[in-house]
C-alpha positions as CSV (number, residue, x, y, z in Angstrom):
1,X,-33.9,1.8,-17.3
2,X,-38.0,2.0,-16.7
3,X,-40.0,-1.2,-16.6
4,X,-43.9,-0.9,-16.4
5,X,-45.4,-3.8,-13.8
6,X,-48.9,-3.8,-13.2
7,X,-49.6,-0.6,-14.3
8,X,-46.7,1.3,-12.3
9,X,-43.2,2.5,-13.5
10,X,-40.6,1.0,-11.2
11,X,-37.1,2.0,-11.6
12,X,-34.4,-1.6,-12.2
13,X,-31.2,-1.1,-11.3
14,X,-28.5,-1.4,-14.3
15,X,-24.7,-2.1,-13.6
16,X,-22.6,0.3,-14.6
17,X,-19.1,-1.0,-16.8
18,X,-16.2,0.3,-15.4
19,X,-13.3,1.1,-18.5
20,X,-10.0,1.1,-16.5
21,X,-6.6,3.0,-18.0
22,X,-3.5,1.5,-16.2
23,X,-0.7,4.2,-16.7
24,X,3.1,4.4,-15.8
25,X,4.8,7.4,-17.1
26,X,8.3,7.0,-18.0
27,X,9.6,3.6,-18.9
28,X,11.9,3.5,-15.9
29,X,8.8,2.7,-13.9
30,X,7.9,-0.2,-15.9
31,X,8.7,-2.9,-13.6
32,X,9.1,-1.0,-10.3
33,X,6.6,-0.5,-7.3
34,X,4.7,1.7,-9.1
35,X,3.9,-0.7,-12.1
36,X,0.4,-1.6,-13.4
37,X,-0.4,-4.9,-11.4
38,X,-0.5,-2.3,-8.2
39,X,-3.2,0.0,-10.1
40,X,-5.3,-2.9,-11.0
41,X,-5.3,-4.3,-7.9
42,X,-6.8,-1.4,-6.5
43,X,-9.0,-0.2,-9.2
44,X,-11.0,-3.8,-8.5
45,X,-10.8,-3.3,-4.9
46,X,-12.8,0.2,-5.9
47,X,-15.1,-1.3,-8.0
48,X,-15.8,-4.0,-5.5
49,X,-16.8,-1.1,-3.1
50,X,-19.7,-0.4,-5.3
51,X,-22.8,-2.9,-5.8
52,X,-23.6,-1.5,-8.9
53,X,-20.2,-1.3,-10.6
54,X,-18.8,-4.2,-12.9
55,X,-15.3,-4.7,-13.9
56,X,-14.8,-5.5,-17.5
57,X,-11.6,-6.7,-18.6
58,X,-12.8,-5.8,-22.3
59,X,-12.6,-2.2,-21.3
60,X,-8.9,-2.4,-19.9
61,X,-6.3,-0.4,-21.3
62,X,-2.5,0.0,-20.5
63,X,-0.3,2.8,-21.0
64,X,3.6,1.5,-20.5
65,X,6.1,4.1,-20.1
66,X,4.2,6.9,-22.4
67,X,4.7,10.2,-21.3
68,X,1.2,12.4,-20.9
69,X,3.4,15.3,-20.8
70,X,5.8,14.8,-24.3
71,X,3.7,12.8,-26.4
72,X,0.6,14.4,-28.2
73,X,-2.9,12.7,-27.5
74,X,-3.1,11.6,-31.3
75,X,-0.1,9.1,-30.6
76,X,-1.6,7.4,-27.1
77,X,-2.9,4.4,-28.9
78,X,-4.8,3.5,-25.4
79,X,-5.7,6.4,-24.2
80,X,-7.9,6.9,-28.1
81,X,-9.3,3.5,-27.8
82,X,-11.1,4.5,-24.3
C-alpha cells in the first residue's frame, strides 16, 4: 500500500493474514503425538516470529485422517476451501 503525505510517496506497512491447514494423514494419528493441537501450536509460534504476520482463526482449516495420497483433491473439503 502507497500513501501520499506532504507531497511524497511513503510506503505503510500492511499485515499479512496467515491461512493455516492442520493435516494428519491417516486416521490412526488422530489423537496421537502427531495430532493437530501440536501443528498449531507451532504454526503461531512461526507467525509470532514475524512482525508483520497475523494469525486468523477465520482462515484455519483441518484435515483429520484424509489421506493426500488416496483421496482425489475434489473430495478434500478443506484443502478446496483454502
Amino acid at each position: 500500500m502507497i500513501t501520499v503525505e506532504k507531497g511524497r510517496k511513503t510506503m505503510v506497512n500492511m499485515m499479512k493474514k496467515v491461512a493455516c491447514l492442520y493435516r494428519v494423514s491417516s486416521a490412526k494419528q488422530v489423537g496421537t503425538e502427531n495430532d493437530l493441537p501440536l501443528q498449531e501450536n507451532a504454526v503461531r509460534e512461526f507467525i509470532a516470529k514475524h512482525e508483520d504476520w497475523e494469525w486468523c482463526p477465520e482462515f484455519e482449516y483441518f484435515e483429520r485422517g484424509v489421506s493426500g495420497y488416496s483421496v482425489p483433491l475434489a473430495q478434500r473439503d478443506e484443502l478446496n476451501r483454502l
